[in-house]
N, CA, C and O atoms as a MOPAC input file, in Angstrom:
PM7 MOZYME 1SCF
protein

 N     85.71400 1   163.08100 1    92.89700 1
 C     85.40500 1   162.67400 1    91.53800 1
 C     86.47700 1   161.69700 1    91.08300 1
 O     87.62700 1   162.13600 1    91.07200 1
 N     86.30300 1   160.61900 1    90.76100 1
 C     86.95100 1   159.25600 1    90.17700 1
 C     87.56200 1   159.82000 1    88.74700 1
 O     88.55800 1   159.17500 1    88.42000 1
 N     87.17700 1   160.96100 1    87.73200 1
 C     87.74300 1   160.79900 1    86.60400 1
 C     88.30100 1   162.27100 1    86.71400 1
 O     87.51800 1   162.99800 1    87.32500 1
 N     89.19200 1   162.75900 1    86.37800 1
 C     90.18000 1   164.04600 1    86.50800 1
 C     89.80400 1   164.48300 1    85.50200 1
 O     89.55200 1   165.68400 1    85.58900 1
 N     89.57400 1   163.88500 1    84.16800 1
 C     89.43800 1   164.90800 1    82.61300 1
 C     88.11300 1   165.32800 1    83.22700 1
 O     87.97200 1   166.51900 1    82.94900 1
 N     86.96100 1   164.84300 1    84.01300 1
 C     86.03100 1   165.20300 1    83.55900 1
 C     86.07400 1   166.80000 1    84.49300 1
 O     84.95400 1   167.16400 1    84.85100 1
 N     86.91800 1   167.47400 1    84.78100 1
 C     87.19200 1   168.49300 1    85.58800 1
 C     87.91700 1   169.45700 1    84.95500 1
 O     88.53900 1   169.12100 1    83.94700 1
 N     87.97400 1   170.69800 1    85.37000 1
 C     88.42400 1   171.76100 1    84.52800 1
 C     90.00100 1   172.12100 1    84.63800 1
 O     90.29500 1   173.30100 1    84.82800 1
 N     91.14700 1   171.03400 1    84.51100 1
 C     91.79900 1   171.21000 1    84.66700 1
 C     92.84100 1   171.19100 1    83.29800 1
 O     92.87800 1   170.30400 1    82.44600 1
 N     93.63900 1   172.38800 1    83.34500 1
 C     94.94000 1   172.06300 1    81.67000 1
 C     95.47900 1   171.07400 1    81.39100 1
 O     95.53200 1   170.64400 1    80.23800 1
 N     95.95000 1   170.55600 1    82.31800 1
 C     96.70000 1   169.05300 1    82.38100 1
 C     95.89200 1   167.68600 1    82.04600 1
 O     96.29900 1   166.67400 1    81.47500 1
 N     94.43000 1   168.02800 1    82.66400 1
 C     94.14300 1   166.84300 1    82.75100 1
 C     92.82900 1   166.85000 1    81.37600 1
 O     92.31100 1   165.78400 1    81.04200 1
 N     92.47100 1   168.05500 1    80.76700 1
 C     91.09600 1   167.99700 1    80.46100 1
 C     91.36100 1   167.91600 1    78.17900 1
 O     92.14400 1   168.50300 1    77.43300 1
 N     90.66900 1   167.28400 1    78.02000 1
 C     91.26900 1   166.22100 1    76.52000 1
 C     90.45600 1   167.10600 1    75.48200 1
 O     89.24100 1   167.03900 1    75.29500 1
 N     91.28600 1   167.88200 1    74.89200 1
 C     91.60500 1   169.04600 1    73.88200 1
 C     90.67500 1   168.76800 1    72.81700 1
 O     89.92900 1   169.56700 1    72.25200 1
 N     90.88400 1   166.90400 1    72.51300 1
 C     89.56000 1   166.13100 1    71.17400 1
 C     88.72100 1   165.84500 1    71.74700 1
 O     88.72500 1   166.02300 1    72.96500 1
 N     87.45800 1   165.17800 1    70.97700 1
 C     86.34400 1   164.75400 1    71.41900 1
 C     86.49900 1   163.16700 1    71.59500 1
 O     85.83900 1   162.37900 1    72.27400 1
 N     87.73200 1   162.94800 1    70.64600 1
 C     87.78500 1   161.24600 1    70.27200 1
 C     88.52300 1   160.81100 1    71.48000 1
 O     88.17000 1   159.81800 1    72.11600 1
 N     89.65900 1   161.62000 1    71.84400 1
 C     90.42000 1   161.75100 1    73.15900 1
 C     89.51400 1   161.24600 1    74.01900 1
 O     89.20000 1   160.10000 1    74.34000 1
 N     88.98300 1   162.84600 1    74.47900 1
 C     87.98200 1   162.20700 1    75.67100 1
 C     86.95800 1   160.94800 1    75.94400 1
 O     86.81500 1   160.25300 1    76.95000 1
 N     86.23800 1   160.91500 1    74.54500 1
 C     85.32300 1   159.72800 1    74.34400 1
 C     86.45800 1   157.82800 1    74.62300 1
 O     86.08500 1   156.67700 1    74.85200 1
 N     87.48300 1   158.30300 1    74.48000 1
 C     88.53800 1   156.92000 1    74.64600 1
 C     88.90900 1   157.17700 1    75.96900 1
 O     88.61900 1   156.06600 1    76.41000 1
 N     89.34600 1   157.81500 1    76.98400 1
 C     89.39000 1   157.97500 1    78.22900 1
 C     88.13400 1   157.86500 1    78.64900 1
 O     88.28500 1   156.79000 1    79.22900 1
 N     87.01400 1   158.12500 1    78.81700 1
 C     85.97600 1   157.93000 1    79.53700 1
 C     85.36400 1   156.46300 1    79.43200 1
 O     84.71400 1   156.00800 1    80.37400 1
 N     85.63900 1   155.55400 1    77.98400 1
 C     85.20000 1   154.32600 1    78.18500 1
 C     86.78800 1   153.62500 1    78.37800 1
 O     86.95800 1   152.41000 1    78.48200 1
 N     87.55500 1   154.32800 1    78.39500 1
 C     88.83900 1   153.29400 1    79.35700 1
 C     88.41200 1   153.36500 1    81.18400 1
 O     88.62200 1   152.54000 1    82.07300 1
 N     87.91700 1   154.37100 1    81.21000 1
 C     87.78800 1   154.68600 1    82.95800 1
 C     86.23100 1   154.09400 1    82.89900 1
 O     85.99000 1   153.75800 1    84.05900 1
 N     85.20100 1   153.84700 1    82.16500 1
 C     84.39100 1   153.05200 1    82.99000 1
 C     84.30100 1   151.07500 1    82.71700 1
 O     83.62900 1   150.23700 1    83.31900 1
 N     85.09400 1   150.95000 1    81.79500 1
 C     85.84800 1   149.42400 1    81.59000 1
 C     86.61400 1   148.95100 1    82.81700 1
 O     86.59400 1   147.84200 1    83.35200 1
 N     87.43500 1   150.27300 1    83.20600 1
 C     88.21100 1   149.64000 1    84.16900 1
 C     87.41000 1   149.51700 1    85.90800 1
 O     87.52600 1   148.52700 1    86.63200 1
 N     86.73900 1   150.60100 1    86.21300 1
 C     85.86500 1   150.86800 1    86.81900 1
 C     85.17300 1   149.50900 1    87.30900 1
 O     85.39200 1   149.03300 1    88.42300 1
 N     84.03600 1   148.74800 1    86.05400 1
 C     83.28800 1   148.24400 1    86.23800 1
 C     83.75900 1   146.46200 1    85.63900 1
 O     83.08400 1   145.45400 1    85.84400 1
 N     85.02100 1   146.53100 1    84.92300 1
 C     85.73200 1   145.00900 1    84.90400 1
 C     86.99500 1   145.09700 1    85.75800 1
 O     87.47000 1   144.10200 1    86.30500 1
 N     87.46400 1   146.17700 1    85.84500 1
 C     89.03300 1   145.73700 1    86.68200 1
 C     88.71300 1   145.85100 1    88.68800 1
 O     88.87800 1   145.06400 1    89.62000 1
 N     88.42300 1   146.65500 1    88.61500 1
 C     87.96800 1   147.51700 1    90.47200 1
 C     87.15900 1   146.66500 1    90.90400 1
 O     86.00500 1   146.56400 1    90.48800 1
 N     87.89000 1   145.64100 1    92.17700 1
 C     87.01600 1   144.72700 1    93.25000 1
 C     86.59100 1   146.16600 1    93.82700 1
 O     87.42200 1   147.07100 1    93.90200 1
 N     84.94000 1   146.37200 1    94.32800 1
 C     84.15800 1   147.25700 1    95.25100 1
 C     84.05100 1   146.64800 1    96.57800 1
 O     83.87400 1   145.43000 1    96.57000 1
 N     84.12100 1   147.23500 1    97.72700 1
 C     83.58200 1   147.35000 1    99.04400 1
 C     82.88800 1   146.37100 1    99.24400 1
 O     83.20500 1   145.26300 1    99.67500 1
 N     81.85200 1   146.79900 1    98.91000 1
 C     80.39200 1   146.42200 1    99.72400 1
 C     80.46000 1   144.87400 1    98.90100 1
 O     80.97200 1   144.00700 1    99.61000 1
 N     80.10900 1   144.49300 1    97.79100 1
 C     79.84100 1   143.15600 1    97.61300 1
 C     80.98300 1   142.62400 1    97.26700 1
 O     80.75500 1   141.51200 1    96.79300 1
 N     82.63100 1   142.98200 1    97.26900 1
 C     84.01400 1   142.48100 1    97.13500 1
 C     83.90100 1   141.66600 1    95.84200 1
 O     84.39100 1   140.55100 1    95.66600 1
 N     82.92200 1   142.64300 1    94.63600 1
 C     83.64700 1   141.70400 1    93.61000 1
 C     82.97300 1   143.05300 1    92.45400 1
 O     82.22800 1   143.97300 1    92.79200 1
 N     83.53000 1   142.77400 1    91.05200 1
 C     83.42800 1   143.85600 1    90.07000 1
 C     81.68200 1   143.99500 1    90.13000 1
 O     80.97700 1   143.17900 1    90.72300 1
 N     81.06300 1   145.41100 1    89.25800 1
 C     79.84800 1   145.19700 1    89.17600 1
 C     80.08600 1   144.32500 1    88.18100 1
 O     79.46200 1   143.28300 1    88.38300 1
 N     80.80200 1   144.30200 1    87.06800 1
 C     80.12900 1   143.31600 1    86.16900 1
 C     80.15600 1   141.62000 1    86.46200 1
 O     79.83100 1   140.64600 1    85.78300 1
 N     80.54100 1   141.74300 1    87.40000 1
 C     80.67700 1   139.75400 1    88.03000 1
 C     79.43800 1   139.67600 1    88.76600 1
 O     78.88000 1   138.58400 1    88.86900 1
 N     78.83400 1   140.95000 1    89.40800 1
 C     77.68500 1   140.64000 1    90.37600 1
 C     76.41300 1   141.25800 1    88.96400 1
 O     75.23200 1   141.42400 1    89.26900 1
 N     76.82800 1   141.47700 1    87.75600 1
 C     75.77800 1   141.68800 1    86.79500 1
 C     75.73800 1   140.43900 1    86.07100 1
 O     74.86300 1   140.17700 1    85.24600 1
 N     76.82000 1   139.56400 1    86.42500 1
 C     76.71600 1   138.36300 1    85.17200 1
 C     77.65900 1   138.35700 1    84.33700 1
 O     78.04600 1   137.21300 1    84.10300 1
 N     78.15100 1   139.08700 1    83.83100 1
 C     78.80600 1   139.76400 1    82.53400 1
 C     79.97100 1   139.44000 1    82.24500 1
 O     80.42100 1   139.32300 1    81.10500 1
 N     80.67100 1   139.23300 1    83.50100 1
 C     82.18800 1   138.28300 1    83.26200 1
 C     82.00300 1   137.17300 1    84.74300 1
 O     81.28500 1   137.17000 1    85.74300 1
 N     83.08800 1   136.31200 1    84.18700 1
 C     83.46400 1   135.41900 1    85.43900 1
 C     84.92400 1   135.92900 1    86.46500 1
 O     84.88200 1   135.76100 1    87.68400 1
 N     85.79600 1   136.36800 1    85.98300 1
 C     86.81000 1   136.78200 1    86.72500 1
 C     86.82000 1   138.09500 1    86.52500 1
 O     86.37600 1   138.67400 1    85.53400 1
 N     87.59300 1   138.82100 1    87.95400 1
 C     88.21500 1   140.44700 1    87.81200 1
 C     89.54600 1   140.54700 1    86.39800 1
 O     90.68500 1   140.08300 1    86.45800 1
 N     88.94600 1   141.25700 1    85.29200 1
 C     90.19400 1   141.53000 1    84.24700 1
 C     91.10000 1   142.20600 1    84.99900 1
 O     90.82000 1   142.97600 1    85.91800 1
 N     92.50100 1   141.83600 1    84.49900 1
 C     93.44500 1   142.57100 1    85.03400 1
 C     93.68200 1   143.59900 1    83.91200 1
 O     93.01400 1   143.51300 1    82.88200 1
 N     94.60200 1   144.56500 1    84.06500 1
 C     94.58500 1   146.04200 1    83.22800 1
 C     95.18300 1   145.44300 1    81.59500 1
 O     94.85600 1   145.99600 1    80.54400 1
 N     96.07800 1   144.25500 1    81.66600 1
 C     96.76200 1   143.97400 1    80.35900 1
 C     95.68500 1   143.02100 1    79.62500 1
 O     96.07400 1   142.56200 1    78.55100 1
 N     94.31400 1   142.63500 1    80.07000 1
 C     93.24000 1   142.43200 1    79.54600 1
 C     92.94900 1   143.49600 1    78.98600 1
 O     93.30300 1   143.62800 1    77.81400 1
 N     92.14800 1   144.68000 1    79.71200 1
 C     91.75600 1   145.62800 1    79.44600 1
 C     92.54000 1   146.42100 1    78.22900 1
 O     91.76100 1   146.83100 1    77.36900 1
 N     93.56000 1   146.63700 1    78.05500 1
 C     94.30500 1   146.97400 1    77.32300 1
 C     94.19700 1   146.57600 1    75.88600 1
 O     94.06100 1   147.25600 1    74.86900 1
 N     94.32800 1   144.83500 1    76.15100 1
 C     94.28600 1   144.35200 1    74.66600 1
 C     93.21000 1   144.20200 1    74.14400 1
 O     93.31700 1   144.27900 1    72.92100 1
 N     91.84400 1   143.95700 1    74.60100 1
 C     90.29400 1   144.02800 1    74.42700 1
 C     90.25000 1   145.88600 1    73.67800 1
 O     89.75000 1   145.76700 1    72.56000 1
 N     90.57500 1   147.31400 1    73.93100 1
 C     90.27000 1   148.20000 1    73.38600 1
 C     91.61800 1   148.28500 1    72.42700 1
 O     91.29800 1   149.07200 1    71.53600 1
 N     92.86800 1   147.87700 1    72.21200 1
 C     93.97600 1   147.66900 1    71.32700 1
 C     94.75800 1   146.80200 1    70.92300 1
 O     95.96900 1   146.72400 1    71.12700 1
 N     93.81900 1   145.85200 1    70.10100 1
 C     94.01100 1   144.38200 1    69.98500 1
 C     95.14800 1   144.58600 1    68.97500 1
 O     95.29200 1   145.43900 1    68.09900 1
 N     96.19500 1   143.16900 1    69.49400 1
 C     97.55100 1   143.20500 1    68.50000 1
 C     97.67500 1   143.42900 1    67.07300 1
 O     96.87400 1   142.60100 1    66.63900 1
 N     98.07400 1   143.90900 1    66.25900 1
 C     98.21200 1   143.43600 1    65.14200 1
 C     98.57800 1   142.59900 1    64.41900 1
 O     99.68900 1   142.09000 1    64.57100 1
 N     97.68000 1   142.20300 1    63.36500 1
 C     98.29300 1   140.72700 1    62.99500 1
 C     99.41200 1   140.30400 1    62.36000 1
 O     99.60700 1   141.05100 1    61.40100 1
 N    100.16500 1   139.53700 1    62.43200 1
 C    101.29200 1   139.19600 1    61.87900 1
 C    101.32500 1   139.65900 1    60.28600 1
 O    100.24600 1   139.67600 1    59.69400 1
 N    102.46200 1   140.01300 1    59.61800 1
 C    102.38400 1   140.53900 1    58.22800 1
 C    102.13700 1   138.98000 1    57.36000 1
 O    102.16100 1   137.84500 1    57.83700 1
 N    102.02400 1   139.18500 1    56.68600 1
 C    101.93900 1   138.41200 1    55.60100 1
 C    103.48900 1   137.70600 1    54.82200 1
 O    104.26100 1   138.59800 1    54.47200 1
 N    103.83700 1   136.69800 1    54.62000 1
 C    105.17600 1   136.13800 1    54.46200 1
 C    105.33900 1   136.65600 1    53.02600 1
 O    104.64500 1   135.83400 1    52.42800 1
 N    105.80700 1   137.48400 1    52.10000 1
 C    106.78900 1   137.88900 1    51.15500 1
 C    107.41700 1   136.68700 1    49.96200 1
 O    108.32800 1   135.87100 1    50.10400 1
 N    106.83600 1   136.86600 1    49.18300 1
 C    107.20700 1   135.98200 1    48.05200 1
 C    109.07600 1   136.59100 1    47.80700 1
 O    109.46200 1   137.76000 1    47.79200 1
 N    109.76900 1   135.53700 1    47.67200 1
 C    110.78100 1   135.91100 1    47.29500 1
 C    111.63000 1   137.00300 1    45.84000 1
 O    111.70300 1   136.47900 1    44.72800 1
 N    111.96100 1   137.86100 1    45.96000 1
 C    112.13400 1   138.58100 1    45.21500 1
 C    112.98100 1   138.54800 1    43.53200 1
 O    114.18700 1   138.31300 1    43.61900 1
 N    112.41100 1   138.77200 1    42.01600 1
 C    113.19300 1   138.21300 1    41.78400 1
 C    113.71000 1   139.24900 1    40.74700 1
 O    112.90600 1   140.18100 1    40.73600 1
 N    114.81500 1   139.48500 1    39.79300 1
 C    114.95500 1   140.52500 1    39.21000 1
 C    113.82100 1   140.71900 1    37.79000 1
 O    113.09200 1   139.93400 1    37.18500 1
 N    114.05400 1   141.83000 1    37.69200 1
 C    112.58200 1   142.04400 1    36.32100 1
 C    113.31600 1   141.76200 1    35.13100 1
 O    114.53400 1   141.59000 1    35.07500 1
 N    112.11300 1   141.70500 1    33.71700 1
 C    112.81300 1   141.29700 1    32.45400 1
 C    113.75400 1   141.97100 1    32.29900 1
 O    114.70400 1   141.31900 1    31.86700 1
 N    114.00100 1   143.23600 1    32.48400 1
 C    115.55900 1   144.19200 1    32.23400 1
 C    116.55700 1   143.93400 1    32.04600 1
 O    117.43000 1   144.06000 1    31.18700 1
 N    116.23900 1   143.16500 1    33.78800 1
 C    117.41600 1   143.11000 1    34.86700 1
 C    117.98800 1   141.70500 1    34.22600 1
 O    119.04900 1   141.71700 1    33.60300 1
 N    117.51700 1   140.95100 1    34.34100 1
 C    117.99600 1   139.51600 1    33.97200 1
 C    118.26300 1   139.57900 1    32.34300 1
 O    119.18200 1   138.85100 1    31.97000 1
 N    117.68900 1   140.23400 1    31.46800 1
 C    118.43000 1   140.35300 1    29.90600 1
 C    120.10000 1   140.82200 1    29.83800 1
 O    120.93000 1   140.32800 1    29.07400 1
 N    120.32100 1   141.78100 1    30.72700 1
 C    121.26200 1   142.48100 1    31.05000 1
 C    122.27700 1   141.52200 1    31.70500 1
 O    123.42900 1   141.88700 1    31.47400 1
 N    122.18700 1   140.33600 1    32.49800 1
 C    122.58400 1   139.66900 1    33.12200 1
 C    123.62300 1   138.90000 1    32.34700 1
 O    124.82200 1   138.66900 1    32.50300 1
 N    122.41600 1   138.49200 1    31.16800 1
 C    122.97800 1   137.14100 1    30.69600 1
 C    122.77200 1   137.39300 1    29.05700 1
 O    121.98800 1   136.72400 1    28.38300 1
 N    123.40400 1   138.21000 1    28.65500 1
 C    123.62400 1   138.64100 1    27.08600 1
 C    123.65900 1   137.78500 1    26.13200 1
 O    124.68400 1   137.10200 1    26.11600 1
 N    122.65800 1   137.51300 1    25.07400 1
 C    122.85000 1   136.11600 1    24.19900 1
 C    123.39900 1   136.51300 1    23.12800 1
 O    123.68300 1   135.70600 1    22.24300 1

């Protein structure tokens, strides 16, 4: 058997449902875009059409946990009416 959670083991078998459901489409992504096969020496999904090259795993990776986007740049900070009355006493 190719996938270990799907077996009755403590170590290997995923306690959530969300767990497991994210391991089982990481193991058939990788399966069927990363794994050159035997018999026709290329992914199923290259001999389905579906991609042009074998993804390597840091594809795979960022396709199900895409980066986050850069923050947003921060207006410079400035003191409140309080602060600045207090500053400069008329």
């Amino acid at each position: 058997m190719g996938m270990r959670r799907l077996t009755r083991l403590t170590n290997g078998s995923s306690k959530k449902i969300e767990n497991h459901k994210s391991a089982v489409a990481t193991h058939y992504m990788d399966y069927n875009f990363c794994r050159v096969h035997q018999s026709p020496r290329v992914t199923p999904a290259i001999e389905a059409g579906l991609a042009e090259h074998v993804w390597s795993v840091e594809e795979l990776v960022t396709l199900l946990n895409p980066p986050a986007p850069a923050p947003a740049p921060q207006p410079p900070r400035t003191a409140g009416p309080e602060v600045q009355a207090a500053q400069h006493p008329d």
